[in-house]
C-alpha positions as CSV (number, residue, x, y, z in Angstrom):
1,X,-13.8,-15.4,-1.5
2,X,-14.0,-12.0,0.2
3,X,-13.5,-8.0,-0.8
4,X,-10.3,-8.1,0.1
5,X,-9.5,-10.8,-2.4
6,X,-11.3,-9.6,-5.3
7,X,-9.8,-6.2,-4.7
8,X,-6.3,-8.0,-4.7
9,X,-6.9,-9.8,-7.8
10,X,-8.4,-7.2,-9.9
11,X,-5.2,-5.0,-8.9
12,X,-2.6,-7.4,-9.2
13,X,-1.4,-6.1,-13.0
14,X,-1.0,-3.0,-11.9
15,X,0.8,-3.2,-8.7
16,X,4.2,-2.5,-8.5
17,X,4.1,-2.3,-12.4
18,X,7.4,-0.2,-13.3
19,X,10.3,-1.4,-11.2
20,X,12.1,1.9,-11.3
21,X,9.4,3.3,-9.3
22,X,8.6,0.4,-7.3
23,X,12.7,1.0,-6.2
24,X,11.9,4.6,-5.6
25,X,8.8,3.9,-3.2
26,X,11.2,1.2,-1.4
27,X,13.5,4.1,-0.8
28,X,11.3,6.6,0.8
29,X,9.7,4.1,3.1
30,X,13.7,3.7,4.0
31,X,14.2,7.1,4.8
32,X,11.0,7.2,6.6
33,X,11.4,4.0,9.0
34,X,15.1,5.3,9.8
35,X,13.9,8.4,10.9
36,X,11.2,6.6,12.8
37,X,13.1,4.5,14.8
38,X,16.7,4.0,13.5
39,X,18.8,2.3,11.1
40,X,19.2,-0.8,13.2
41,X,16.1,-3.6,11.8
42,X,16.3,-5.5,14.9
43,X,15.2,-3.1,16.7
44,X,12.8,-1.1,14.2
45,X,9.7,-3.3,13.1
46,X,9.0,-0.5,10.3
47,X,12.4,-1.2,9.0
48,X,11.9,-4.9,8.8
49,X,8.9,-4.8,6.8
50,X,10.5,-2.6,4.3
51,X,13.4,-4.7,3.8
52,X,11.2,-8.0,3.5
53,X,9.1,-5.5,0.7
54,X,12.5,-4.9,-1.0
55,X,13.2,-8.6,-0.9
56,X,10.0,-9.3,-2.8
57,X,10.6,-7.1,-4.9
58,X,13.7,-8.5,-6.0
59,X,15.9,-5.4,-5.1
60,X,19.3,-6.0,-4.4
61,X,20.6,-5.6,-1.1
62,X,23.3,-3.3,-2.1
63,X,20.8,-1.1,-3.0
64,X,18.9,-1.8,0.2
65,X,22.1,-1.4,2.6
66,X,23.0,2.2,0.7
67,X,19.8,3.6,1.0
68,X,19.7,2.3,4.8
69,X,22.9,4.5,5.2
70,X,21.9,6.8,3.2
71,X,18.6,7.5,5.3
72,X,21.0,7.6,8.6
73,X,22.4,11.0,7.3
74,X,21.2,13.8,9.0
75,X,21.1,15.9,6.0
76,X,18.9,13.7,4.0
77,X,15.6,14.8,3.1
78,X,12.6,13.1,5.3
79,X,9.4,12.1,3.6
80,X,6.1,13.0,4.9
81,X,3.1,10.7,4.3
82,X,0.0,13.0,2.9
83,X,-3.4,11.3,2.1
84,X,-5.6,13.5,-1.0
85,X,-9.3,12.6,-1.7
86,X,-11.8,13.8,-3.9
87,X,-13.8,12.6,-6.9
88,X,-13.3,11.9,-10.6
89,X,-15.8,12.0,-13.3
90,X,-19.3,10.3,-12.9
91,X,-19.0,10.4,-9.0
92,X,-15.9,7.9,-7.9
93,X,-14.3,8.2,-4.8
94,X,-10.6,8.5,-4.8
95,X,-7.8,9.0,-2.7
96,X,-4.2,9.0,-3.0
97,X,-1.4,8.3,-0.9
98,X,1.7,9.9,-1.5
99,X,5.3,10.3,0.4
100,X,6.7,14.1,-0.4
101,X,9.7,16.2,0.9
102,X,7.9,19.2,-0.3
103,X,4.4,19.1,0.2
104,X,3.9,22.4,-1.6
105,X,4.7,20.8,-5.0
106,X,2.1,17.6,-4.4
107,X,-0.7,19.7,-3.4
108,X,0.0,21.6,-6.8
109,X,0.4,18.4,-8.9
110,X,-2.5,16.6,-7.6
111,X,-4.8,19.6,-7.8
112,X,-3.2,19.9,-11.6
113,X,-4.6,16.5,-12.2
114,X,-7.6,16.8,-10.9
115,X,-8.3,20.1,-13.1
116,X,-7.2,18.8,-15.8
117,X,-9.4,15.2,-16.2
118,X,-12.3,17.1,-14.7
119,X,-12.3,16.0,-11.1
120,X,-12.5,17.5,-8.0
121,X,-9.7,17.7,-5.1
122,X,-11.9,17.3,-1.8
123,X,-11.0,18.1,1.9
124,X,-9.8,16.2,4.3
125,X,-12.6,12.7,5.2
126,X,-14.6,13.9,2.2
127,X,-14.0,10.3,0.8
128,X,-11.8,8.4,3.1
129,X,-14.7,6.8,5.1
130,X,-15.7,4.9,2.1
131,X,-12.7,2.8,2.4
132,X,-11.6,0.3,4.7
133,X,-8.2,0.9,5.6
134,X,-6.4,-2.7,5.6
135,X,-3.2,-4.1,6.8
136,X,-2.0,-7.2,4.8
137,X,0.9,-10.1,5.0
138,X,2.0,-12.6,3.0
139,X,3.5,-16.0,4.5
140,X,5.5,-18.6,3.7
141,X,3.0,-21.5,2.8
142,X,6.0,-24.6,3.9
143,X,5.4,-22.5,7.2
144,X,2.1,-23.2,7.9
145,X,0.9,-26.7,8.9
146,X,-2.9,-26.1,9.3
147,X,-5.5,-25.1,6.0
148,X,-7.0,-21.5,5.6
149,X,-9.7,-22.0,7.6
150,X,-8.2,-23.0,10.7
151,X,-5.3,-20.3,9.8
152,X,-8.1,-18.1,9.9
153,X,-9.3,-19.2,13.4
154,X,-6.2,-19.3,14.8
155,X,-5.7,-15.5,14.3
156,X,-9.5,-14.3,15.1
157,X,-7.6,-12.5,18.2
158,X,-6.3,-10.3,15.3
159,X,-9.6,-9.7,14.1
160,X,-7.9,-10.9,10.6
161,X,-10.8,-10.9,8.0
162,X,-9.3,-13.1,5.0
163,X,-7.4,-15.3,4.8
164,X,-6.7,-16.9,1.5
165,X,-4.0,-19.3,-1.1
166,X,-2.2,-17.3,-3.7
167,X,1.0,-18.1,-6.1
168,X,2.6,-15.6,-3.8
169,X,1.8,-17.3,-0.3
170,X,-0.3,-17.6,2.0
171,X,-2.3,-13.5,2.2
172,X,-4.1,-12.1,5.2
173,X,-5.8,-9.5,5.5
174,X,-6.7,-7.6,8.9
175,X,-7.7,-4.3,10.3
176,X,-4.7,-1.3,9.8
177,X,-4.8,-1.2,13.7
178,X,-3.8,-4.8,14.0
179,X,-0.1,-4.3,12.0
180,X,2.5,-4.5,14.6
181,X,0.6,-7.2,16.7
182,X,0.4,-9.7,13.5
183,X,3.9,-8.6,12.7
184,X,5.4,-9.8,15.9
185,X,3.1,-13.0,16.2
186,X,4.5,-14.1,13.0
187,X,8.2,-13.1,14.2
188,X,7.3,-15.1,17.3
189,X,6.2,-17.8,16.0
190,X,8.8,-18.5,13.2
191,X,6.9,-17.4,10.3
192,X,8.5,-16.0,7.3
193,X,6.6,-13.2,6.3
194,X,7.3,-12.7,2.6
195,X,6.4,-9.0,2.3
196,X,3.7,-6.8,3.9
197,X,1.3,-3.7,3.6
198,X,-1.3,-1.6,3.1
199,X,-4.0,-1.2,1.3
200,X,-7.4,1.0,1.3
201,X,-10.1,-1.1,-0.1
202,X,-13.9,0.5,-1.1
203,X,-16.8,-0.4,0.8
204,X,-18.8,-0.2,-2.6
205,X,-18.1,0.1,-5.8
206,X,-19.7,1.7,-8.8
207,X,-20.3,0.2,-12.3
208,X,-19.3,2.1,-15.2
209,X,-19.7,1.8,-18.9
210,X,-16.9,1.8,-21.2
211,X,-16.8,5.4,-22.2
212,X,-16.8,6.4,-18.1
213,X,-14.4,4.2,-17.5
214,X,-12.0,5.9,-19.6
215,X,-12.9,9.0,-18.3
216,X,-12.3,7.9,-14.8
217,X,-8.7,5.9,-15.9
218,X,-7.3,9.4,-17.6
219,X,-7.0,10.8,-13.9
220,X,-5.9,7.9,-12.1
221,X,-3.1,7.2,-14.6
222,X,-1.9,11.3,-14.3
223,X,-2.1,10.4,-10.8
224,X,0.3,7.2,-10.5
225,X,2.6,9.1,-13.3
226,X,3.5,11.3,-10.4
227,X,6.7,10.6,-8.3
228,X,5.7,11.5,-5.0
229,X,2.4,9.3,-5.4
230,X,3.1,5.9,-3.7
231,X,-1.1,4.4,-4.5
232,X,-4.2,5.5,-5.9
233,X,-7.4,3.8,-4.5
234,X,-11.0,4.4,-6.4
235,X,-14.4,2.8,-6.2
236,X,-15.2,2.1,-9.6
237,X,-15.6,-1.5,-10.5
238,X,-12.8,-2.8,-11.9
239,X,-13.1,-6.0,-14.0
């Protein structure tokens, strides 16, 4: 198996982890697709990924269908996606995705953290070239009549790098770039796709001791704690 697998299992615990927040992040990528393109789903391919994300996620449609409305208001706050880098103790890379309506207050909380479990907030690409930013689907396995391999053949057009069997379905993993076309050639091609993503996965990674470790795990926990954080991505070595 590949990066991109490894990197999935080692984070599988701790994605999606507290359901209240997971409800919250659904929500925001709401209010961003419907200012993006629209309440309809038919015609907003953001929209329909968020809504196959909620499924998965076992949030009830009510829910789903209020926040849809909810986004269509005018008045309603719009989120801005705002990527942070910079480095925690002993020299790992991190960055942090988050979705604000006030960007002043992030910038302030995520430099807070940083200060306070001895990091350091970079600038703009002082760590993001160390990751490879990934777009990733997972399918309905009863919907696929071929094995991985000639799965992953079959979609070399989309440059897809892995493509592998999980409890979940079946998970591929391709360039961000290649999203939308993967997206539709699934739709096209009567495909389920259980729920989608993104994901920013390290190029290297770096071995820690014990003690480091838990240097390194103080931030990134004060970093998820914070509501307008959607992900946290590092390059230590998790095991």
């Amino acid at each position: 198996m590949g990066r991109a697998f490894e990197f999935r299992k080692a984070r599988k615990m701790k994605r999606w982890s507290a359901m209240a927040k997971t409800f919250t992040r659904i929500g925001k990528d709401i209010v961003m697709a419907v200012k993006e393109a629209g309440p309809n789903p038919d015609t907003n391919s953001r929209l329909r990924a968020v809504i196959q994300n909620a499924k998965a996620a076992n949030m009830p449609k009510d829910n789903v269908e209020r926040a849809i409305k909810k986004a269509s208001d005018k008045d309603t706050a719009d989120y801005k996606e705002v990527l942070f880098e910079g480095y925690a103790p002993h020299g790992i890379a991190v960055l942090i995705e988050t979705a604000t309506d006030n960007n002043n207050r992030t910038v302030a909380n995520v430099r807070a953290a940083f200060n306070k479990c001895d990091g350091n907030l970079g600038t703009s690409g002082s760590v993001s070239f160390m990751f490879d930013h990934t777009c990733n689907f997972t399918i309905k396995k009863e919907d696929i009549s071929i094995d991985m391999e000639e799965l992953e053949l079959e979609l070399i057009d989309f440059e897809v790098e892995e493509v592998f069997d999980d409890e979940e379905g079946v998970i591929i993993y391709a360039p961000f770039e290649q999203f939308g076309a993967l997206q539709s050639y699934f739709e096209d091609n009567n495909i389920e796709i259980l729920s989608s993503g993104f994901e920013r996965i390290p190029t290297t990674t770096v071995k820690l001791n014990d003690d480091q470790k838990a240097d390194v795990e103080k931030l990134l926990e004060k970093l998820e704690e914070d509501d307008d954080v959607n992900s946290v991505y590092h390059s230590m070595e998790e095991s």
